[in-house]
N, C-alpha and C positions, 0 to 999 in steps of 0.2 A: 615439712622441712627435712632435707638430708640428716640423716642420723651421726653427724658427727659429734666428737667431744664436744662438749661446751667452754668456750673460751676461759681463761681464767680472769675473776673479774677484775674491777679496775681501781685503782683506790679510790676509797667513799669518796663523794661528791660533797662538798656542802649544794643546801636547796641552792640555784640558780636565782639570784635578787637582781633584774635588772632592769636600771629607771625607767619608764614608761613617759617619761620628758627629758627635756636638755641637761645637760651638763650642770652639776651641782652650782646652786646660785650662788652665787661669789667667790666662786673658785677659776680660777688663774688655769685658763685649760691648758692641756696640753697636745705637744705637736712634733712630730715625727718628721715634718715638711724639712727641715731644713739639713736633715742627715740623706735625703734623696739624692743619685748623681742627676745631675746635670740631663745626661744622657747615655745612651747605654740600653741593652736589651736585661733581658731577666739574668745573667751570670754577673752585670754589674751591679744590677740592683740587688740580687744574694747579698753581691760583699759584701755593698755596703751596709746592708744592714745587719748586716754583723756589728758594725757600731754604733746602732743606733741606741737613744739616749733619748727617745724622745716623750717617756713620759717613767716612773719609778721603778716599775717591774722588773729593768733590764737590772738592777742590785741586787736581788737574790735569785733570777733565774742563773741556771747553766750559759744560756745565749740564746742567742736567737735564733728559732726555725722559722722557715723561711717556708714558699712551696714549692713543689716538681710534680714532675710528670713532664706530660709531650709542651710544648714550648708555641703548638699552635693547634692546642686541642677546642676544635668543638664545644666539649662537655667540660663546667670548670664545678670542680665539688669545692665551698666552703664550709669549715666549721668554725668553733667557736676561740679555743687557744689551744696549745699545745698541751699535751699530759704529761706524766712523771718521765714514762719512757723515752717522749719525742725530746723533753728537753736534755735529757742523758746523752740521745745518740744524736739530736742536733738534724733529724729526721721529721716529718712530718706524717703525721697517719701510720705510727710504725709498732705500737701499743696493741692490747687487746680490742679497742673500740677499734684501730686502726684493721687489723686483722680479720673480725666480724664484717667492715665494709668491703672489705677486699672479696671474701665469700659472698656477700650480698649484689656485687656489682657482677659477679660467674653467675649468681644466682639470676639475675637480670638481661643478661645476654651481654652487658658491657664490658669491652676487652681495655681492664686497668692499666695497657700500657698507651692508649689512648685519650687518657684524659690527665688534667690537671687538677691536684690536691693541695688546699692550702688554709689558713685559718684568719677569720677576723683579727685577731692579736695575736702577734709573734713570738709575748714571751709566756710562761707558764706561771698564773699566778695562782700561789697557795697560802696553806698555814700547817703548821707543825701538829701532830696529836702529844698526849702528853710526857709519850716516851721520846718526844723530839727527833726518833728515827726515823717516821714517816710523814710524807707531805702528803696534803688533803688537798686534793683542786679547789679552788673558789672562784666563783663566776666571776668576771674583769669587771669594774663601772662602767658607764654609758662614758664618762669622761678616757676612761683608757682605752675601749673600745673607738672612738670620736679622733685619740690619737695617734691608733694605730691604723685609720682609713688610709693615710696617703700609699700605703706601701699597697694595701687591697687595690686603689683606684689602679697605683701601676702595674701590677699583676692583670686585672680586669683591661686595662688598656694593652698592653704588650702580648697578652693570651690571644684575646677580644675570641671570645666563646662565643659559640652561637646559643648557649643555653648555660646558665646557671644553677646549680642546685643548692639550696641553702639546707643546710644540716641543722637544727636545730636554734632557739629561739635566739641566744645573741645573733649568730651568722645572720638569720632574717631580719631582725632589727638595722641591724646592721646595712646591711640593703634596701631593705622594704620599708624604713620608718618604725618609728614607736610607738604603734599601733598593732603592731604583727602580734599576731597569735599561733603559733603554733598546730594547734587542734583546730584552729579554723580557717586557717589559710594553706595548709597543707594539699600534694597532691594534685593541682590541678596548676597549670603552666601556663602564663600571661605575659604579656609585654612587660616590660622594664617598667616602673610606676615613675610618674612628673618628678622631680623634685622637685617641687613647691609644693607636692601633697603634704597634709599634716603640717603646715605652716612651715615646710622646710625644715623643720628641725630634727639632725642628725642625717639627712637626705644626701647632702653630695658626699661624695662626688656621684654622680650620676652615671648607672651603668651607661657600659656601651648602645651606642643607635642601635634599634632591631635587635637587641638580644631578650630573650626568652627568660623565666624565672619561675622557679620551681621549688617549693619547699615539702623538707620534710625532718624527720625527728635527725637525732644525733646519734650513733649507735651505741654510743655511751650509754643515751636511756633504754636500750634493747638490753645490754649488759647488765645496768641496776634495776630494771624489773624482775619481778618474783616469778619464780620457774613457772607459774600456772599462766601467766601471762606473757612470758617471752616468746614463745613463737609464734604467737597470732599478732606481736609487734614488730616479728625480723617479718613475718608475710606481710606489714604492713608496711617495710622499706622495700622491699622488695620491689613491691607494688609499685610505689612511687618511682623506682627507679625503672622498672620498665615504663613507668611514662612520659619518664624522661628519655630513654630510647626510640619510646619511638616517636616523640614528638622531634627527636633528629633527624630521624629519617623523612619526617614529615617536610622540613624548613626546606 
């Protein structure tokens, strides 16, 4: 790995807790569908969701980030929500995880102003430490995940990538169903899975026809790994993302 500094890290993480089944039973789910325009490409669907409302988070995030990048990229990177940074500048991927991916995608052969960056959930959910100055990430529910899909489906529709990369385990679930595993489905690039796999549940909206899907970690977890083990994790993004190149070049 090039000898650069080491990014600066990111604020702690709580563990990542998320359902491995549908939406909490008896819970009144929620839904983002109805703050959608009409119609419109990705600068309307930005706006609007600037207002969206469509499940709690948007009360004590900043607002909502949204994604960018090229507007008819090929290659669309998902991750999981927004960090401290991204909700600040209202940016997506613009943080120290965001930073790390940036080098990793040079490191790849991938030219960043080519592709699309965006997250399964829009807002940034956290919790306060006990000096109440700083916010802690915490991983979204399957339920706010579930209701921040409609805006991912119109991204994944109005992008329509020929390849996907899911960045770590919400983004895959998120995608792939709640079965996804991380360390075991990582790295190797597949068709779009049925939705009706895994009894449908958490599946649609269903990627686009013929597109490509490819999982790998979050660079977050390259970030909060222990010095003895982060660069044979960024070589393992790395990795992944040249497979993801050149299985572009392949299609």
């Amino acid at each position: 790995m090039n000898p650069n500094p080491k990014p600066a890290p990111e604020p702690k993480r709580a563990q990542e807790q998320v359902p491995a089944t549908g939406p909490e039973e008896g819970a009144e789910p929620y839904d983002a569908t109805p703050f959608l325009p009409k119609r419109g490409r990705l600068p309307a669907h930005r706006r609007a969701a600037a207002d969206c409302r469509g499940c709690p988070l948007h009360r004590e995030a900043s607002g909502t980030v949204f994604g960018r990048g090229a507007p008819d990229a090929r290659l669309m990177l998902v991750g999981e929500q927004p960090g401290d940074h991204e909700d600040r500048e209202g940016v997506a991927f613009v943080g120290p995880a965001g930073r790390l991916l940036t080098r990793a995608l040079r490191d790849a052969g991938i030219d960043e102003e080519e592709v699309y960056v965006t997250n399964a959930v829009k807002h940034f959910k956290f919790t306060r430490d006990e000096t109440r100055k700083r916010r802690i990430h915490k991983a979204p529910s399957l339920r706010e995940t579930l209701a921040c899909r409609p805006w991912l489906a119109a991204e994944l529709r109005l992008v329509s990538p020929d390849l996907v990369v899911t960045l770590g385990a919400t983004a895959g679930r998120a995608l792939l169903g709640p079965s996804f595993r991380v360390g075991a489905d990582r790295g190797v690039p597949r068709p779009a899975p049925d939705p009706g796999e895994d009894g449908g549940k958490g599946r649609e909206p269903a990627l686009p026809e013929g597109v490509q899907v490819l999982a790998t970690v979050h660079p977050s977890a390259v970030l909060r790994a222990r010095d003895a083990d982060r660069e044979r994790m960024y070589a393992g993004l790395v990795a992944d993302l040249r497979t993801a190149a050149e299985t572009l070049r392949s299609l």
